[in-house]
N, C-alpha and C positions, 0 to 999 in steps of 0.2 A: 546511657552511661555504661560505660564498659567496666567493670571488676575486675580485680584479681582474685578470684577463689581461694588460690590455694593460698593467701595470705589470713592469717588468724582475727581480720579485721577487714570491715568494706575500706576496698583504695580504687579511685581512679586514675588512672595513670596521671592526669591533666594535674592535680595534686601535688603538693609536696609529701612525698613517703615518708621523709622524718617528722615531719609536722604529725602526721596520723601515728606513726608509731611511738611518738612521744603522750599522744594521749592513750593507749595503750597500753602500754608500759605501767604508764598511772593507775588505768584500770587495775591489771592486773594486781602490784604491790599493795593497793589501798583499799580494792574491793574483794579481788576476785580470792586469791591466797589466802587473807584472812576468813573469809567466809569458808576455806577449805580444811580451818585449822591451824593454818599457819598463823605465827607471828608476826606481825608488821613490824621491821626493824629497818630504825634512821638508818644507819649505817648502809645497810644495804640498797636502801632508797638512794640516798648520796650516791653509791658505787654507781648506782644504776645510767644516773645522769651523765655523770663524769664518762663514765663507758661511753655513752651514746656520742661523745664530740671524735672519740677516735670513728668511729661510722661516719661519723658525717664527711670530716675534711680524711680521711682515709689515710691517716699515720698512724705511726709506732705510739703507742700506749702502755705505761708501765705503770697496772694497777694492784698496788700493794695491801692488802685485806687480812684484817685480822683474822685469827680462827674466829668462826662462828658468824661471820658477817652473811654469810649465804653466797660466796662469789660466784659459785657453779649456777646457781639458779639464774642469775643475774646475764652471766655471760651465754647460758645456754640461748635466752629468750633472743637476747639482741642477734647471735648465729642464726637461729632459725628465719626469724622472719627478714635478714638479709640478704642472707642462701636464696630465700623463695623470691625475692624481689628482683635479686641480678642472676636466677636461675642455672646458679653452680652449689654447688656443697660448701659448706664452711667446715673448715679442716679444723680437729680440735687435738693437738699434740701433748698428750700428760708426758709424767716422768718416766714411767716405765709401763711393762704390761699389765700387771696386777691392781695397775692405776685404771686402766682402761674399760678392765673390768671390772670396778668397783661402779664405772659412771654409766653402764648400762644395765648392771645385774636389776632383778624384779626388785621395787624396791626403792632404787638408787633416783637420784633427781631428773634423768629422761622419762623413768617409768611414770615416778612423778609427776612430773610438769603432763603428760601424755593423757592421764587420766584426768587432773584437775580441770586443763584448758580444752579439753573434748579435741585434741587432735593427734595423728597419726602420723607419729615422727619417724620418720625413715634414718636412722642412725644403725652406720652399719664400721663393724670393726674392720682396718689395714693392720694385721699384726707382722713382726719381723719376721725375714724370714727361720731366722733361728726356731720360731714356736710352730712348725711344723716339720713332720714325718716327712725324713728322706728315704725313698723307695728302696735308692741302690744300695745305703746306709744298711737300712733293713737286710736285703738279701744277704749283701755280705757280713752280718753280723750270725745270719742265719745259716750259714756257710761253714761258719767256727765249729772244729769238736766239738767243742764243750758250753755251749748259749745257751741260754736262759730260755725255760720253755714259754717263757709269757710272753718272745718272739712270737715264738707260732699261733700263739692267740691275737695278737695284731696281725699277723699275717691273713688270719683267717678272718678276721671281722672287717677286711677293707673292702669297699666297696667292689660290685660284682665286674663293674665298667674296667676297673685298672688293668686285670686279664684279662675279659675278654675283647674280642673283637667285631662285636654284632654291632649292626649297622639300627638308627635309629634309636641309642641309648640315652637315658638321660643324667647326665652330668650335675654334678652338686660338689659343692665343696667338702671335705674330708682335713683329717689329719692334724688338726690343729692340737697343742701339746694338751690345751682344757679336757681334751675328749679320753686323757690318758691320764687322771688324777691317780692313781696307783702308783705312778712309775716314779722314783726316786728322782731327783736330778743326775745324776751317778748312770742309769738305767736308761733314763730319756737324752743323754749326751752321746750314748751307742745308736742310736738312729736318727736323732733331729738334726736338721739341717745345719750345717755348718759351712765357714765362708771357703773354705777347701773342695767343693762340692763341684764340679762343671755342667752346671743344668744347661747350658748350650748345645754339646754332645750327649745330653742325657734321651738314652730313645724311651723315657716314661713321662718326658717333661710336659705331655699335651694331657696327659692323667693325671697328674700331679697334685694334691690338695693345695699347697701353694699357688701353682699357677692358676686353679680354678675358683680360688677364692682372691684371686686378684678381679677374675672378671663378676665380679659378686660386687665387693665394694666399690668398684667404679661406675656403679649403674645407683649409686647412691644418689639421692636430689637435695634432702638437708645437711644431715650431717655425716661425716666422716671421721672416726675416731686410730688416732693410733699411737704411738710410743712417739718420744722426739729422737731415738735411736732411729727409729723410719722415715721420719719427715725427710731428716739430716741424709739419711742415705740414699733417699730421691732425690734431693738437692743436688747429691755428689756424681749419682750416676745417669743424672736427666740427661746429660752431651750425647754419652759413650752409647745409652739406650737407643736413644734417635738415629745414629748413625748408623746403629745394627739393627735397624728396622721397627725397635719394638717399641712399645708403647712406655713413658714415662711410669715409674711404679705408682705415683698417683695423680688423680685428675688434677687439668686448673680450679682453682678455688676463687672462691666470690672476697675470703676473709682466713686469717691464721691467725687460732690461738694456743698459747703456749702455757699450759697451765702448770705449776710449779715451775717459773721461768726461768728461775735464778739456775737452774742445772742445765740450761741449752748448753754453754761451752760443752762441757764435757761430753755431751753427743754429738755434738760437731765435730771436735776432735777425734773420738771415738769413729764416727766415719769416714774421715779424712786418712784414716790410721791405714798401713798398707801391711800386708802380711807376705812372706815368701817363708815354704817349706822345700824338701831338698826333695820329697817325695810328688809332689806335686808338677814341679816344673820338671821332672825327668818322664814322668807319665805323658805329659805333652807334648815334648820334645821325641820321645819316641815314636808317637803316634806319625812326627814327618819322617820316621826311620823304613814306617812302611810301604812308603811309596818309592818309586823307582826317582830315586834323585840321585843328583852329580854325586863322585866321589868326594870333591872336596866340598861339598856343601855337607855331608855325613861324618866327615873328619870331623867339621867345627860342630857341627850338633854333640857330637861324642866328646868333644874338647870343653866345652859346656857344660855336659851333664858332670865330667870327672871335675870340672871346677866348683861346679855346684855341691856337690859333695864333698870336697875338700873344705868348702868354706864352712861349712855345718860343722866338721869339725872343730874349725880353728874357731867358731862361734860357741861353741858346747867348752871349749878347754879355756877360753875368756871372758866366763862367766860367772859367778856366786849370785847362793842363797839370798834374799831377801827376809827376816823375819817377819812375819804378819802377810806374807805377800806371796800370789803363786808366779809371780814376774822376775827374772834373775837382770841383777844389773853386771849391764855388759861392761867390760875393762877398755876402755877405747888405748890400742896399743897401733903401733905402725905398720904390727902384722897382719892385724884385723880390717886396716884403711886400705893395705896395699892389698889383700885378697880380696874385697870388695869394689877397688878399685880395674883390679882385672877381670873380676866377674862382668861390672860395666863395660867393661870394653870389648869385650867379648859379644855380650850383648847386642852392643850396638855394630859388630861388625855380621852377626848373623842377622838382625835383621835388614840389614843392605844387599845379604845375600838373599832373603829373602823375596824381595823385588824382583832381582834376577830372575830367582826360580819360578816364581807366581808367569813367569810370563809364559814357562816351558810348559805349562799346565797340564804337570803331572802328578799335583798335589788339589786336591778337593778344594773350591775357593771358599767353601763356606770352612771348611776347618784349619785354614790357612788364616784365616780373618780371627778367628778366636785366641791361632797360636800369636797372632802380632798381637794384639791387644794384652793377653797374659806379659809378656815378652814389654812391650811398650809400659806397660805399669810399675814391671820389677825394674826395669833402665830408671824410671822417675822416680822410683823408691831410693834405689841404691845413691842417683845421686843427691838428692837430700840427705842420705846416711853420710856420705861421706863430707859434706860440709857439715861437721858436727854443730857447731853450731843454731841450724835450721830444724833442726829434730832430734825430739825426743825419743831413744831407742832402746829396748830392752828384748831379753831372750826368754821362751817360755819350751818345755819340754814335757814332753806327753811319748805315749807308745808309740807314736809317729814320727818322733823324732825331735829336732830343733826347729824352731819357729824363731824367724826372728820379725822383729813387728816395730814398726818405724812411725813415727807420730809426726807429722809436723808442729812445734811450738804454737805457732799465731795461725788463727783460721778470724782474724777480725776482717782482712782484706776478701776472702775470698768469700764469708757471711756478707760485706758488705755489696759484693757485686752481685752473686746468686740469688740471694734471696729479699734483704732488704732494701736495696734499687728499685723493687716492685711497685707500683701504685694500689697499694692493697691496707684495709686496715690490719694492721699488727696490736696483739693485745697480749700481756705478760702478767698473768696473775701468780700471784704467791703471796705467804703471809712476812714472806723476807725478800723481800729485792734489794732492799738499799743498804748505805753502808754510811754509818754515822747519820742518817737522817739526807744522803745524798747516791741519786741511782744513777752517778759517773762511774763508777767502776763497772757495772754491770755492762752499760754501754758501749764503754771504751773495747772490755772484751769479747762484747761481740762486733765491734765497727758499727755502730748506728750510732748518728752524730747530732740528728732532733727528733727531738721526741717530747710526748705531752706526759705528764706524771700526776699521781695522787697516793696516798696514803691515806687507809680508815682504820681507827682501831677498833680492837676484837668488841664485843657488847658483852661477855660475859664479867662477874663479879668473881675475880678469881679469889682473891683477900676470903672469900666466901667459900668456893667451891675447891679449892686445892690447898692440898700440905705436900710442903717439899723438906726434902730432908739429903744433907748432905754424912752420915755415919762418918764417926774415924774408922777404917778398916787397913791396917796394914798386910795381912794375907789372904789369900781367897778362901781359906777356911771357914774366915770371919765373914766374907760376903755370902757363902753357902748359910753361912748361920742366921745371919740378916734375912737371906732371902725367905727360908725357912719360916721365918716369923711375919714376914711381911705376908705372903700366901694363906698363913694362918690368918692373918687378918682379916682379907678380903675375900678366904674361903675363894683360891683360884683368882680365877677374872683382873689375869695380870698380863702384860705384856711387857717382856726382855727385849732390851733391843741394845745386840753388842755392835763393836765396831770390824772386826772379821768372823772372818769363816773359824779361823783357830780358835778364837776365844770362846765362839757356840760350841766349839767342840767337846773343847775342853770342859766347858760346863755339863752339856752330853754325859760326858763318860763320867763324870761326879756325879752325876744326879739317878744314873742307872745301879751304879754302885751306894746309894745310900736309899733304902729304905724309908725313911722317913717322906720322902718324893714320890712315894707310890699311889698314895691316895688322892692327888690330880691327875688329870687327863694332861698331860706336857706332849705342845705338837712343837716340833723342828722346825724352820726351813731348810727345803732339801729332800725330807722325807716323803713327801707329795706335793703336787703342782702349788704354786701359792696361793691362787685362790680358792681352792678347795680348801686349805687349810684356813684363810681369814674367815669361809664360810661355816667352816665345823666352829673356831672361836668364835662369831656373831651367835650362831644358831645353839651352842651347847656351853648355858653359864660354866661356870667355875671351871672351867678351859683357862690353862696358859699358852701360850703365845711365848717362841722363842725365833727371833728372825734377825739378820743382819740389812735385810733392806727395805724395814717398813716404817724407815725414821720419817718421810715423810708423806704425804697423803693420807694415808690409813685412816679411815673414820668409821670411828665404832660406838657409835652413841648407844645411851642407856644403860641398863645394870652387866653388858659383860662384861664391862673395861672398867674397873674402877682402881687399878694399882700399874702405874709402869715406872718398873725400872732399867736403869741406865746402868751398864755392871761397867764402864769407865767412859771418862770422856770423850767426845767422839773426834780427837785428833787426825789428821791425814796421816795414811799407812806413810812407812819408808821407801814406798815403792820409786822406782825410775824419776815417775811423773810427777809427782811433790818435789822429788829431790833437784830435780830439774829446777822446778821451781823456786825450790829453795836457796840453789847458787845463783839465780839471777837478781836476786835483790838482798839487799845490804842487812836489811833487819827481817829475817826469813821467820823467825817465832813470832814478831807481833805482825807484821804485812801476808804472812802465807797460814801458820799454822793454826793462830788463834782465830783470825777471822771464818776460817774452814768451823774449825770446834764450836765458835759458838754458833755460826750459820746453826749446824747440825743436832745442836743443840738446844736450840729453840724449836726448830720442830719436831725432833723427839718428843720435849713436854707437851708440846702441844695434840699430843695423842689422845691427852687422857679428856680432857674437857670439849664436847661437840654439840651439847644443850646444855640451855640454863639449869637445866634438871639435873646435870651430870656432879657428880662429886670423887670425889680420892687423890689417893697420895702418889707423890712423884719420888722415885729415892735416885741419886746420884754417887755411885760406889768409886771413890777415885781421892786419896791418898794424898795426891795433889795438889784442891782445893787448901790444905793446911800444912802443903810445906813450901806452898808459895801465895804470897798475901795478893801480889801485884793479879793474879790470875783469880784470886777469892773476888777480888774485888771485879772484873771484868766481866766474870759469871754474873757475878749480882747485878749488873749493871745492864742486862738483857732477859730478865726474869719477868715474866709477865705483873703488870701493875699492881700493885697492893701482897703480891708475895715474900714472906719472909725467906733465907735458906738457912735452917734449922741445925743442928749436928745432932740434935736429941729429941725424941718427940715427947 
């Protein structure tokens, strides 16, 4: 009889494998867990089952799981031993990075399950490219009068391969942002990668910590961990990769999981989204300046670049502020369509000339190939910009100039053919997918048309374990004052969680100026890498916690977390992308804004309680709640089971 070893249980192939991993499973939940300390929970047992039918018939799955149900444990089990069986990686896409490494730190449920089940799980992190160190970034920031000497401390500590050029070295990956907890975001945004970057032309890109920690995580066998910001931009650039030779940014997979599912759109979008700077494409464009080409093939490159910068203007001068938002919404006027409008045509008349010239080959064919593909993106940008209706557009501004950044509206069609056309099991956890007790919306917006669903609720006794409190506060004095008292309370070991960047700020510079705040350790996001900082608040009680994007995932069980509050509701910004949304439908406050708020707001609370053992208070600072009954009532109505919302404690 022949085995599968590397499966956590004897299988013969002759066998049904769900059969065996169905008693397995069993083992594990009923025997093995609790014998480890673990609690046996229905809940979780149910999930377990219910998971196993997306494996079998190999659909889309939307498993909806209270806090506390164990769904990571659950889904990791079923990835691994189906990874090992159809011998690819199962690809596991949380919400963001900080998610990611929450779910392999020492500790965490791979470490977990690793020690418990005596096995040696090969899980290895795909992080974006944004969370590593760009070489040329670096140099040229190093180049500056006046830079930051802690340059030259990176500079110095990279590995010895990057410069030299000895033959037989050994390669390892580098650079990843984790290895720079020091650096501000402010700090790490002067050298980390960014999508403005041409690592095709780049002569470091074969030393690159990026590049070499792609070949790292591709030689994974179980699992594969990485952001749904990266899944989504493998998805979008799998064509364009193959065609230019290179390898897809991630392997085929055996299974995809989506874990806090309910935010896939918005990294799909996010991917889909196209960017054109006026400095970027003139850099390109000149690079064909250097070669002996036609005179009038030089005219139009030049006639290009002067339009290209004419348009940055007229994009910079039909533009406003956003409050709350670093996105300016653009004025769509007739002089913005018709300069857009001739920028395309433009485009598309140089690259016709391009043809031509490729054939005189007097232009390098591998860098001729990069400038049509740049060239070929911004023509598909523009014209989706200019059917305004197809896309959603707004302008951003930096030292570098005007950005203008094009979203396509609907990415349901192009989810629908990329990725979920696959014969693969799909599985979508979060403790919120649905909406009214129905996961069509969810569906609708990604394009997936059947699918198998469940709902388990949470196991904890909140009635028991949580006080919520909603304060009258009409000024932020009065939430300074509140908060004050609340910290007193739980002596630290609280977690803020505003809805921007402004509003942390703003609290920031209140809380630097008021003495009374001196006596906790208060960490930022922003201030250093973000899991360093969720690592100092686990590791160092009466630590606060002040973050804008750890409404959801964050799990901090035990005595540090016993106070979070919520300094306003977490409505969607004014930015472009709400707004958009919000002139497409008739009732834009209860269809767009409320269901955002309380989505967000359900997982916010859900921070505080992650064991039965957990206790404390939740406070909601927002004015709101009691100048509008219709929205008192809404809130209440999403509150986890047996909680009151208090005005007074």
């Amino acid at each position: 009889m022949k085995t599968n070893n590397q499966l956590p249980f004897a299988y013969d192939r002759s066998q049904p494998f769900f059969e065996r991993l169905n008693e397995w499973v069993g083992d594990v939940f009923y025997d093995i867990l609790p014998e480890a300390g673990l609690e046996l929970r229905d809940e979780q047992v149910y999930m377990a089952f219910q998971v196993e039918k997306a494996f079998i018939d190999k659909k889309i799955m939307f498993a909806e799981a209270g806090v506390g149900t164990g769904k990571t444990i659950v889904y990791l089990l079923y990835a691994l031993c189906y990874a090992r069986y159809m011998r690819k990686p199962a690809i596991i896409a949380c919400a963001d990075e900080s998610l990611i490494e929450q779910l392999v730190k020492k500790g965490g449920d791979i470490d977990k399950l690793s020690k418990i089940l005596g096995l040696n799980i090969d899980a290895r992190l795909a992080k974006s490219k944004e969370q590593y160190l760009c070489l040329q970034k670096l140099d040229q920031e190093r180049a500056k009068d006046d830079y930051d000497e802690l340059y030259d401390e990176i500079h110095v500590e990279l590995p010895s391969f990057v410069h030299a050029n000895e033959t037989l070295q050994s390669f390892h990956h580098y650079g990843d942002r984790k290895e720079y907890p020091h650096l501000t975001n402010e700090e790490w945004n002067k050298v980390g990668w960014d999508s403005f970057q041409d690592c095709f032309v780049c002569d470091k890109r074969h030393r690159c910590g990026q590049t070499l920690s792609r070949e790292h995580y591709r030689k994974s066998t179980d699992l594969l961990i990485c952001s749904h910001d990266f899944y989504m931009e493998h998805v979008w650039t799998y064509d364009s990769r193959i065609r230019e030779g290179q390898l897809p940014l991630l392997p085929e997979a055996s299974t995809v999981i989506f874990d806090e599912g309910h935010l896939l759109e918005v990294a799909a979008q996010k991917a889909l989204t196209y960017k054109m700077r006026h400095d970027v494409m003139e850099e390109l464009l000149t690079r064909l300046l250097e070669n002996d080409v036609r005179e009038e093939f030089a005219v139009l490159v030049d006639e290009l670049i002067s339009q290209s910068l004419h348009f940055s203007y007229v994009l910079r001068d039909h533009s406003k502020k956003v409050e709350g938002s670093n996105r300016k919404e653009l004025v769509f006027t007739s002089e913005v369509l018709e300069e857009a409008t001739r920028m395309t045509q433009l485009i598309a008349k140089l690259e016709d000339e391009i043809v031509f010239e490729s054939e005189m080959y007097t232009i390098d064919q591998y860098q001729l190939k990069i400038v049509e593909e740049h060239l070929d993106m911004i023509h598909h940008a523009l014209k989706i910009f200019v059917g305004v209706d197809n896309a959603i557009s707004w302008v951003e501004e930096s030292e570098f100039g005007i950005t203008l950044v094009i979203m396509p509206r609907l990415v349901e069609e192009v989810l629908k053919e990329k990725v979920f056309s696959k014969k693969l099991p799909f599985l979508f956890t979060s403790a919120t997918l649905s909406t009214n007790e129905s996961f069509d919306y969810l569906a609708n917006s990604l394009g997936i048309e059947e699918y198998a669903s469940f709902s388990v609720e949470s196991p904890f006794d909140y009635r028991e374990q949580m006080e919520l409190f909603a304060p009258v506060v009409h000024k932020i004095e009065e939430k300074i004052e509140h908060t004050k008292w609340l910290l007193e309370e739980t002596n630290g070991r609280a977690l803020l969680l505003f809805t921007s960047e402004e509003e942390l700020l703003q609290f920031k510079d209140l809380v630097h100026n008021d003495s009374d705040f001196s006596k906790w350790n208060i960490l930022f996001e922003g201030d250093q890498e973000i899991s360093q900082l969720i690592s100092i608040f686990q590791e160092q009680i009466e630590t606060v916690l002040c973050a804008v994007s750890l409404w959801e995932g964050l799990d901090i069980p035990g005595e540090s977390l016993a106070n979070v509050i919520i300094w306003s509701l977490p409505f969607p910004p004014n930015d472009p992308v709400f707004e958009a949304k919000r002139k497409a439908s008739d009732h834009s406050f209860d269809s767009v804004d409320i269901p955002h708020m309380l989505l967000r707001l359900r997982q916010g609370i859900g921070r505080l309680i992650r064991t039965h053992e957990d206790k404390g208070i939740v406070t909601i600072f927002d004015q709101q709640l009691y100048d509008n009954s219709d929205l008192l009532s809404r809130v209440k109505e999403v509150l986890p089971a047996g909680v009151e919302l208090k005005a007074k404690r």
